[in-house]
N, C-alpha and C positions, 0 to 999 in steps of 0.2 A: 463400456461407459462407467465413468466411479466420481457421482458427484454425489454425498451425504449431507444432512444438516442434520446436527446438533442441537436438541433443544434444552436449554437450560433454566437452571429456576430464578438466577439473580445474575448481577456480577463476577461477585466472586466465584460460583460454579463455573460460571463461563471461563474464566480465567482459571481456571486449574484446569478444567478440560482438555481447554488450548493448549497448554501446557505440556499436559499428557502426548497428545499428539506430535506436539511436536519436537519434546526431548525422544519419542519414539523413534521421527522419521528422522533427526540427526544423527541420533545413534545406530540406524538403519545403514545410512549414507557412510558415515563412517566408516561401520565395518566394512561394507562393501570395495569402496571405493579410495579410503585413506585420508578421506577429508569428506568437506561441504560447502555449497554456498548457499545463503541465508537472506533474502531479502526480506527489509524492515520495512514499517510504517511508523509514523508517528500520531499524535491524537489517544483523546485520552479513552480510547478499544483497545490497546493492548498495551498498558502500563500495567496492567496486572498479570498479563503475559509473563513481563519485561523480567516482575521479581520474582516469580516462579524459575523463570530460564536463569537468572542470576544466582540463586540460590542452585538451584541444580550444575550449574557447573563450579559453583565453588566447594559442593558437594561432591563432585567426581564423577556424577551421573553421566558427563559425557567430555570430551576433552575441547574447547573453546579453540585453544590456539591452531585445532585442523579447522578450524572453520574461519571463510570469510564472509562479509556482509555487504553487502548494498542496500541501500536506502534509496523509495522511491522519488522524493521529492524533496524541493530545496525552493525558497523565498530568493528572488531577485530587487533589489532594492530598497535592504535594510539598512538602518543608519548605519553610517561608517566611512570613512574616508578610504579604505583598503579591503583588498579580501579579508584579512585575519581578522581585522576589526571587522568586519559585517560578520563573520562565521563564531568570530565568539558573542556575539551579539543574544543573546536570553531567551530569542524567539527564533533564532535560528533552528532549524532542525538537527543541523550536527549540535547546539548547545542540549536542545533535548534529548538527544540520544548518550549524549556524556550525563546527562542527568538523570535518564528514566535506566538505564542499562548499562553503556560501559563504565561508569563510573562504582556500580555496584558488584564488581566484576574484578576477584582477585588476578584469576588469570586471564588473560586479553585474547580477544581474535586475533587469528592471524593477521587479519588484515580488515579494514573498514572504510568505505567511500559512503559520499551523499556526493544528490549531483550537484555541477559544480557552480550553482547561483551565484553563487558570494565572486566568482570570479567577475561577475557581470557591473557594471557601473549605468545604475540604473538610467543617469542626466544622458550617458552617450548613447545606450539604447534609447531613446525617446529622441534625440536628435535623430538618429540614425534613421528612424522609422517615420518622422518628418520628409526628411529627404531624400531617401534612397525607396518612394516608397513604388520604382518597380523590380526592387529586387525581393518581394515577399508581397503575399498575400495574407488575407485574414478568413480564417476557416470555424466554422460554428451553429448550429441552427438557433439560440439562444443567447445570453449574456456573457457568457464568460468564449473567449474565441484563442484560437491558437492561432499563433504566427507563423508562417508557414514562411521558412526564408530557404530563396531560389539556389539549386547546387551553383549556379553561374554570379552570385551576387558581388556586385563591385565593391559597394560600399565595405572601407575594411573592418568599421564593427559588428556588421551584419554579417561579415564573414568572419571572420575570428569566432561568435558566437556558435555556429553553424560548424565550425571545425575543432574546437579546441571543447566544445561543452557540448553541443547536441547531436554530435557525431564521435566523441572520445566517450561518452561514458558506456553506452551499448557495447561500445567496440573495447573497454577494460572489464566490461561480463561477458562479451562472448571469448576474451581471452581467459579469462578464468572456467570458464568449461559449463556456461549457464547457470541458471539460480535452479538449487534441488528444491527448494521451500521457501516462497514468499508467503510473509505476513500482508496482510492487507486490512484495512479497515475499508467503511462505506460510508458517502454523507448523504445529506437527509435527502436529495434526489436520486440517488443512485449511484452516486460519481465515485472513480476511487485516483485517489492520490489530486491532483490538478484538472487531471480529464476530464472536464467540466461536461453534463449534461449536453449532448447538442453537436460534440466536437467527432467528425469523422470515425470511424477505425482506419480507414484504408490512409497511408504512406505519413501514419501522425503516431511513428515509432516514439520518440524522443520530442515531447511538447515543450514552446514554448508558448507560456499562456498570459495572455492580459486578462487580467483578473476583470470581472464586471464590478461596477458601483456598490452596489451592495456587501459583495465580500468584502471590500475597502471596509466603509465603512463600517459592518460587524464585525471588523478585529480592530476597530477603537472603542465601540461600542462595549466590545468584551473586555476590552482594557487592555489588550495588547499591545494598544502603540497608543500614542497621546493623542494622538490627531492625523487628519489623513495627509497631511502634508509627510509623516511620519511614517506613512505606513507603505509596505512595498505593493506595487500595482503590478506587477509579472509575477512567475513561479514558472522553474525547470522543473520538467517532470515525466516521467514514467507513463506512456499514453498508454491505455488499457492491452492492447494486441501486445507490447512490451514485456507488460506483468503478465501474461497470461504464457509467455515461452517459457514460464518456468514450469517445473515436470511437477510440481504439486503447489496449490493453493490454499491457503489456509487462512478463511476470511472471517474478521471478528464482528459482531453487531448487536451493540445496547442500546436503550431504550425505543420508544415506541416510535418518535418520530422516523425510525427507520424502517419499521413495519412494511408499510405500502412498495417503498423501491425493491426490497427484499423480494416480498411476493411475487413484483411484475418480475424480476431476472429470474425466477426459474417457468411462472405460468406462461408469461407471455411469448412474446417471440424475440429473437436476439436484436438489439438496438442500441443506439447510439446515444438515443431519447434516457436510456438507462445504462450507462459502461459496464456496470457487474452482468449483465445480461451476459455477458460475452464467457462467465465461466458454462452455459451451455456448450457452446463450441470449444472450449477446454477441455470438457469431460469426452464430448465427442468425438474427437482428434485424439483420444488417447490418454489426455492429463487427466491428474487427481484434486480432486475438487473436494474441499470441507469446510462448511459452514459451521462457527460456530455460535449461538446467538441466545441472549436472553429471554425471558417469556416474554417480555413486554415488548421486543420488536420480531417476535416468531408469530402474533397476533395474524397480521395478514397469510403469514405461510398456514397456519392451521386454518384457516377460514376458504383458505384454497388448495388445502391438500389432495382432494381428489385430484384435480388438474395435474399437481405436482407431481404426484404418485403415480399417474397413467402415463407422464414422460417416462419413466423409468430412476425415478427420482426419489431417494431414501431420505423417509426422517426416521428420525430417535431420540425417542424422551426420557431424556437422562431429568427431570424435574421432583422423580418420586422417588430420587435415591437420596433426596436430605439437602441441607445447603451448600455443603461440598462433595464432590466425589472423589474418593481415593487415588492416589496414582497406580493402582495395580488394579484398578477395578474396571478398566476399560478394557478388554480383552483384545481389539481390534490394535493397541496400540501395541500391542507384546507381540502378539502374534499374526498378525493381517488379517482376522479373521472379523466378522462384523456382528456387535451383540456384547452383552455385559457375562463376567466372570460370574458363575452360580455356584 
């Protein structure tokens, strides 16, 4: 079992830490194997990742072009009359990822995907799921629900979606030989990427999700779209059992409103109610699990350490080593050993 948290003193620690870790476990992957694959998050938990990691490969600290990336999640239903216009669109997630990272990026990934939203035309998915509607069900305990579309569905938007987007992108990572290291972030319920609070584990690989009212409306609210007429009501996405096939985890979390979810995915018990819950059974099964998180949302883990600690569960307070920690001061990242350089 190797699930650790991190506890950090601000931001910025937390982002070099991250950092740390995980120019180690690229460079790990590298030697070993000749390459990597790298899954991304977007949200702003690991933009300070993003120029660490940028910075370190234009450094030479590890070589970029062996590695490829996957992105967990993509917006279905941004402005646009076409794919390439909705995917260059500002709030697209590939526009952020050219913006927070590969654009700060002399040498390139080999290669890079997000899933494939932007293919989706949001007017004939909504016909679609008018009319075809028994070739899918709606999956959820909660507001935001996955669309569960049938292997047999007639209707051919509801198929083509099902085959060309929530069946092709799994199946272009398991042709690249699995994700060595996903980034992930956490939102304020627990959720990671789209996988909305509520929404199954079991046969909900590859989500497509109808966002709930509320998320609509907080991303005009936050100014991301003008209006909700504006704003997309779907997301293709990465359902938690998905992200979690990858052989190590590397999950970011600032400030306090993410305290509480934090706490229940390691005290409580594995659940749906909470998607990061699931890096218990991560660590269980084998994988590498690391938390890395600021003081202000490690509040509820220290309030429930004991609990965390009798799973078998490590924390480490990197918080009295100053406002940043060095890149060689981690010993665990150089060497796999667990515990700081003295």
């Amino acid at each position: 079992m190797s699930l650790r948290v991190f506890i950090t003193r601000d931001y910025d620690q937390m982002s070099q830490v991250a950092a740390d870790v995980a120019i180690g476990k690229l460079r790990a992957r590298i030697a070993q194997k000749g390459g990597a694959v790298l899954g991304l998050a977007t949200g702003a938990s690991p933009t300070g990742l993003y120029k660490h990691l940028a910075k370190a490969a234009n450094s030479g600290e590890f070589d970029a072009d062996k590695i490829r990336t996957f992105n967990l999640d993509e917006y279905v239903g941004l402005p646009g009359g076409n794919a390439q216009l909705r995917a260059l669109h500002p709030e697209s997630y590939s526009y952020f990822m050219v913006q927070e990272l590969f654009s700060l990026m002399r040498k390139k990934f080999a290669s890079t995907q997000v899933p494939y939203g932007c293919l989706v035309d949001q007017a004939a998915l909504d016909q679609a799921l008018a009319s075809a509607t028994e070739d899918y069900h709606l999956e959820g305990a909660d507001k935001g629900k996955a669309v569960v579309i049938h292997p047999d569905a007639k209707d051919a938007t509801l198929a083509a979606i099902k085959r060309d987007v929530l069946d092709a992108y799994p199946a272009a990572i398991r042709a690249a030989g699995g994700i060595d290291l996903h980034v992930v972030g956490v939102g304020g319920r627990g959720h990671v990427a789209f996988h909305e609070s509520g929404i199954p584990f079991e046969q909900n690989e590859m989500l497509l999700v109808k966002l709930d009212a509320n998320t609509v409306e907080n991303a005009v609210k936050d100014g991301h779209f003008p209006s909700v007429e504006a704003s997309p009501r779907y997301a293709i996405s990465m359902g938690a059992v998905m992200v979690y096939e990858a052989r190590e985890i590397l999950l970011l979390a600032s400030g306090a409103r993410k305290s509480e979810p934090l706490a229940a995915s390691l005290a409580d018990e594995v659940s749906p109610a909470v998607p990061i819950s699931y890096s218990q059974l991560h660590s269980a099964r084998g994988g590498t699990t690391t938390y890395v998180v600021d003081e202000a949302a490690a509040q509820g883990i220290l309030a429930r350490r004991s609990e965390i600690e009798a799973k078998g569960f490590e924390l480490v307070d990197l918080r009295g080593l100053g406002h940043v920690v060095p890149l060689e001061s981690i010993a665990f990242v150089r060497d796999g050993k667990t515990g700081l350089m003295g």
